[in-house]
C-alpha positions in Angstrom: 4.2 21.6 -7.8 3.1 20.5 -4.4 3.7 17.5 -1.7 0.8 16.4 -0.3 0.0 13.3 2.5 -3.2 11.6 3.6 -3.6 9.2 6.2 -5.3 6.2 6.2 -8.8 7.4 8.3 -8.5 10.7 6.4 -8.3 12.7 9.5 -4.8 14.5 8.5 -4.5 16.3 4.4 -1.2 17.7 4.4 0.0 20.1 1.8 3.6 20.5 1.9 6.4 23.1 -0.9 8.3 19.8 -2.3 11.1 22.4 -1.2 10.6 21.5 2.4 13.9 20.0 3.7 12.1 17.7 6.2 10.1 15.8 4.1 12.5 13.0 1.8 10.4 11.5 -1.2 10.4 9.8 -4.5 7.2 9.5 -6.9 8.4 7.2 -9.4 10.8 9.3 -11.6 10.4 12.5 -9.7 12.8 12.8 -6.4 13.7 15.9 -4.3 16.7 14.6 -2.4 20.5 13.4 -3.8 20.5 9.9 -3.0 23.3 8.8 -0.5 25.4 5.7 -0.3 24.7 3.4 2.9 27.5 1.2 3.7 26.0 -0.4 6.8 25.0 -3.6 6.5 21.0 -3.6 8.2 20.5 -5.0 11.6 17.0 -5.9 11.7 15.0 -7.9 14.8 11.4 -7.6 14.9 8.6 -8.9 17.8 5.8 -10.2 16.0 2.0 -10.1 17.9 1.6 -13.4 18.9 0.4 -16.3 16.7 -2.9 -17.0 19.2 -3.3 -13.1 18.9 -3.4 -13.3 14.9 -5.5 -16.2 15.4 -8.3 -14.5 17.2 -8.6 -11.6 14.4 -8.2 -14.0 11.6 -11.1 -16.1 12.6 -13.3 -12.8 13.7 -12.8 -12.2 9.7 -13.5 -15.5 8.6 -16.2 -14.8 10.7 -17.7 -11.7 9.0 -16.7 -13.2 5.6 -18.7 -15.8 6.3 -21.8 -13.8 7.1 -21.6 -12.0 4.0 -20.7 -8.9 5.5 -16.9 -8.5 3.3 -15.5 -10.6 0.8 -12.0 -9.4 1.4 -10.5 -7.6 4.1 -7.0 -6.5 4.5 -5.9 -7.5 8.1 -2.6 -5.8 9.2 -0.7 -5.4 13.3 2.5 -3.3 14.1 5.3 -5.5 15.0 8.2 -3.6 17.0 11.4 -3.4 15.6 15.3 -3.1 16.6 17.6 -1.8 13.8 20.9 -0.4 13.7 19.4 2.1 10.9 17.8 5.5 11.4 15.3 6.5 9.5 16.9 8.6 7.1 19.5 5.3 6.7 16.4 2.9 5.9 15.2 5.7 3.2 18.5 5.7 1.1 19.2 2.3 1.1 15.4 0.9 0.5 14.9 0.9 -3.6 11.1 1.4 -4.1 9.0 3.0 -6.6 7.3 5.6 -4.3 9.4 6.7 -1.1 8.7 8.8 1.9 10.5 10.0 4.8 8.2 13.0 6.6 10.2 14.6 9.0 11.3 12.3 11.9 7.3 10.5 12.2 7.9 7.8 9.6 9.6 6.0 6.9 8.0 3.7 3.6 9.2 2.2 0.5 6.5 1.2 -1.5 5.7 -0.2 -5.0 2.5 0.6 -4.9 0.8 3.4 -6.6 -2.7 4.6 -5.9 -3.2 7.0 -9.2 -1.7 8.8 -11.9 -3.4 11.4 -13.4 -1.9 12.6 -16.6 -3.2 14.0 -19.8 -6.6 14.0 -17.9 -6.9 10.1 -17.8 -6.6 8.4 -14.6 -4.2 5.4 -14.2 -5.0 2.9 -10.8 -2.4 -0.6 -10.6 -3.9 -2.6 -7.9 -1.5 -5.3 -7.3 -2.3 -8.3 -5.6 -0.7 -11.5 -4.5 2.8 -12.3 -4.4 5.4 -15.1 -4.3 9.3 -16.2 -4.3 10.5 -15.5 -7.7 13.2 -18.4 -6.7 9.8 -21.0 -6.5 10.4 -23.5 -9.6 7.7 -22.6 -12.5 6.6 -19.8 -9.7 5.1 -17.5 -12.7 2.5 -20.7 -13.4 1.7 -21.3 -9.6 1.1 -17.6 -9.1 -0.7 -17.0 -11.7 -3.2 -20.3 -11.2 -3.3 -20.2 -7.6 -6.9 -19.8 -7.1 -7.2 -18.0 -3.9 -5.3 -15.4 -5.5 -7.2 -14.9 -8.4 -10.1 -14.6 -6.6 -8.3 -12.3 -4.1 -7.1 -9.7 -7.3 -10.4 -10.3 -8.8 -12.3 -8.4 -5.8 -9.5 -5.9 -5.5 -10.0 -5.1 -9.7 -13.3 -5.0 -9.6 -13.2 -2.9 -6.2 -11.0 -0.3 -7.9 -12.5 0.1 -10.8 -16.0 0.6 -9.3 -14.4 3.5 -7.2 -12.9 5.0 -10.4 -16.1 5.4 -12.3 -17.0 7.3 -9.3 -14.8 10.2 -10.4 -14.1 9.7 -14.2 -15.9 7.9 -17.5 -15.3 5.2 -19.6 -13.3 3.0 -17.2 -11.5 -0.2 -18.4 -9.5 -2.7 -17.5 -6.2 -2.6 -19.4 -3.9 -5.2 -18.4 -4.8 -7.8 -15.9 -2.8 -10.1 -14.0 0.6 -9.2 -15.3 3.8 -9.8 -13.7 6.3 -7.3 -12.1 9.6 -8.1 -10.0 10.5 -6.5 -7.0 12.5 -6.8 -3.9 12.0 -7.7 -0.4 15.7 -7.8 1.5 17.3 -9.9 -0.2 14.5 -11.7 -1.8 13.1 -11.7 -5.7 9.7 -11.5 -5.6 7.1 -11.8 -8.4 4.2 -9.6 -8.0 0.6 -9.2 -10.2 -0.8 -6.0 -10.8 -3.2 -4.8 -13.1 -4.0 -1.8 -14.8 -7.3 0.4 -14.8 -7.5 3.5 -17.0 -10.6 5.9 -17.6 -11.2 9.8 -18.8 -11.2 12.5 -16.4 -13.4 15.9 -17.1 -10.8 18.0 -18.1 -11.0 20.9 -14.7 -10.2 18.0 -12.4 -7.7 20.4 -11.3 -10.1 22.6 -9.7 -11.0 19.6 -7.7 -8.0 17.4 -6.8 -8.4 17.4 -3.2 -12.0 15.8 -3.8 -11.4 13.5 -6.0 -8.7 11.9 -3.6 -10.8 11.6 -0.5 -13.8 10.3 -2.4 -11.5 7.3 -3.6 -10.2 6.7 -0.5 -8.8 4.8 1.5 -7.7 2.2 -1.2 -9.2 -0.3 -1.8 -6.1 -2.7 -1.7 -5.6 -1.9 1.7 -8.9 -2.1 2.5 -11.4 -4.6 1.2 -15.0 -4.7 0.0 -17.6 -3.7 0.1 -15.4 -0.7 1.5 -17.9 0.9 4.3 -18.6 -2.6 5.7 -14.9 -3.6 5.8 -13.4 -0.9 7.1 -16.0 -1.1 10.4 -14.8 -4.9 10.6 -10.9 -3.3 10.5 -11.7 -0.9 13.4 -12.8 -3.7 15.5 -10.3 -6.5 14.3 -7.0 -4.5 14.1 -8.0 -2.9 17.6 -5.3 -0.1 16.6 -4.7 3.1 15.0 -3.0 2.6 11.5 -2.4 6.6 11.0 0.0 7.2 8.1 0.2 3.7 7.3 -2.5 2.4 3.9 -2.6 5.8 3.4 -1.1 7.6 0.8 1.2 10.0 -0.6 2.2 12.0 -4.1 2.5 14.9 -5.5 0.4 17.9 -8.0 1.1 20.0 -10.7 -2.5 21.7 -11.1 -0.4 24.5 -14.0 0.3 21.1 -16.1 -2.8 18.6 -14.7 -0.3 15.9 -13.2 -0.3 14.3 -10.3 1.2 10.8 -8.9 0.5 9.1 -6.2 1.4 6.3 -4.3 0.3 3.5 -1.3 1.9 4.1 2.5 3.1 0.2 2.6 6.4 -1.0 3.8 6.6 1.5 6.7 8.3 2.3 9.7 7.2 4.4 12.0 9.3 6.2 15.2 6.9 5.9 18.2 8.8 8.2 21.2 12.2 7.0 19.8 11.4 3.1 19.3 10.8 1.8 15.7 7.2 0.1 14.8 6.5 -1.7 11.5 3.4 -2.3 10.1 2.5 -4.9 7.6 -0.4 -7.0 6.4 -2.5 -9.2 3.5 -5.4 -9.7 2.3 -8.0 -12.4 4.1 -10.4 -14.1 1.8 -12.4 -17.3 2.5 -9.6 -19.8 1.3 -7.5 -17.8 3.1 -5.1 -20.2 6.0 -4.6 -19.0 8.9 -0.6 -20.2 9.1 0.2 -19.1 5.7 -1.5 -15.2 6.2 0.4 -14.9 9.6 3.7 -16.1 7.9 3.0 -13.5 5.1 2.2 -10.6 8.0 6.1 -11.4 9.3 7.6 -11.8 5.9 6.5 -8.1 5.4 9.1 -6.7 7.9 11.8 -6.1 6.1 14.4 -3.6 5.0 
């Protein structure tokens, strides 16, 4: 079984022995560490990009969309951080799904998978759109909130075209079910669905392939992919390295491998912490409420 680590303009494929003491992660159910009790209680202050800032790539994308040229683009900044945690702290104490701490570059806690391939199908859970679990009837609004429909929508749709680049008989599962999760101190409900189609049965010979033909993901990129990602360069004005990537790990002796999305992520830049967060901009998108949502995503 073997680590491995992409980033998000494919530059870096890493290929670590999930022996390697300076690599911390956790793919779902499958650790390599002893987790470790942290009794501080998190300092966390964080220096947003301005609002005007925001404003000016938020309407460059409104722009584009607009024009035809994406539908949905996933607009993200790095906001410096102060924190009384180090990065090995902010690993134990986060609870996420897929965890990584590589070395001392970087930090995430993610829900987010990318894909599981097991039993050669392929498994993909975009998830999409988000709110305060502590909302009255917040399932309903969710769930009939229009913008976000139409925001998952695109995201489903993008997902499972780039699956049927590398496997047969796609289909849409589940869609637009509910999961909980945590941000801080928060309960959030999140929507994710589920794609599922038949691999050939040597994707093993070809794993490293099949990952950089699918990405980067689409739910941290937007569609159509090659368009949006141009418009990303040009909006974000900044290098997003590890962070949308992804992560996981491969058993080629037993075809398995899991994988999941570099989100909630904390990066050490020469000593000084730097979070990176974002959403998703659509045409009903608002300007105050995506900015809001940008913040909101900085948290341990």
């Amino acid at each position: 079984m073997k680590f491995f680590l992409i980033d998000f303009e494919k530059n870096h494929f890493i290929i670590e022995d999930i022996k390697n003491k300076n690599i911390l992660f956790k793919c779902d159910n499958l650790k390599n560490y002893t987790p470790k009790e942290v009794k501080k209680k998190t300092i966390l202050e964080k220096t947003p990009i301005t609002f005007d800032k925001y404003k000016i790539a938020f309407d460059k994308v409104i722009e584009e969309i607009k024009n035809g040229n994406t539908y949905l683009l996933n607009l993200t900044f790095p906001t410096p951080i102060q924190t009384n945690l180090s990065l090995e702290e902010i690993f134990h104490k986060t609870d996420a799904k897929f965890k990584l701490k590589y070395r001392d570059n970087f930090v995430c806690f993610s829900p987010e998978r990318f894909i599981k391939i097991e039993n050669n199908k392929i498994y993909t859970y975009p998830m999409k759109g988000t709110i305060d679990a502590n909302i009255k009837d917040a399932k309903e609004k969710i769930l009939n909130n229009q913008k976000e429909l139409a925001e998952h929508t695109m995201v489903v749709d993008l997902l499972r075209n780039d699956l049927g680049m590398v496997a047969n008989n796609v289909k849409v599962t589940k869609f637009r079910y509910i999961d909980k999760i945590y941000a801080g101190k928060k309960e959030l409900l999140q929507v994710s669905s589920e794609i599922v189609a038949d691999m050939p049965k040597n994707w093993t010979t070809y794993w490293r392939q099949i990952l950089m033909k699918l990405l980067p993901a689409g739910s941290i990129s937007g569609t159509p992919k090659k368009k949006t990602l141009e418009i990303i360069k040009d909006a974000e004005n900044y290098n997003r390295g590890f962070y949308t990537g992804i992560f996981g790990i491969i058993d080629e002796e037993n075809g398995f491998l899991d994988s999941g999305v570099i989100i909630r992520y904390i990066e050490n830049q020469n000593g000084k912490f730097v979070y990176k967060s974002g959403g998703g901009i659509t045409l009903d998108s608002k300007l105050e409420s995506e900015y809001q949502e940008l913040i909101d995503k900085v948290y341990i």
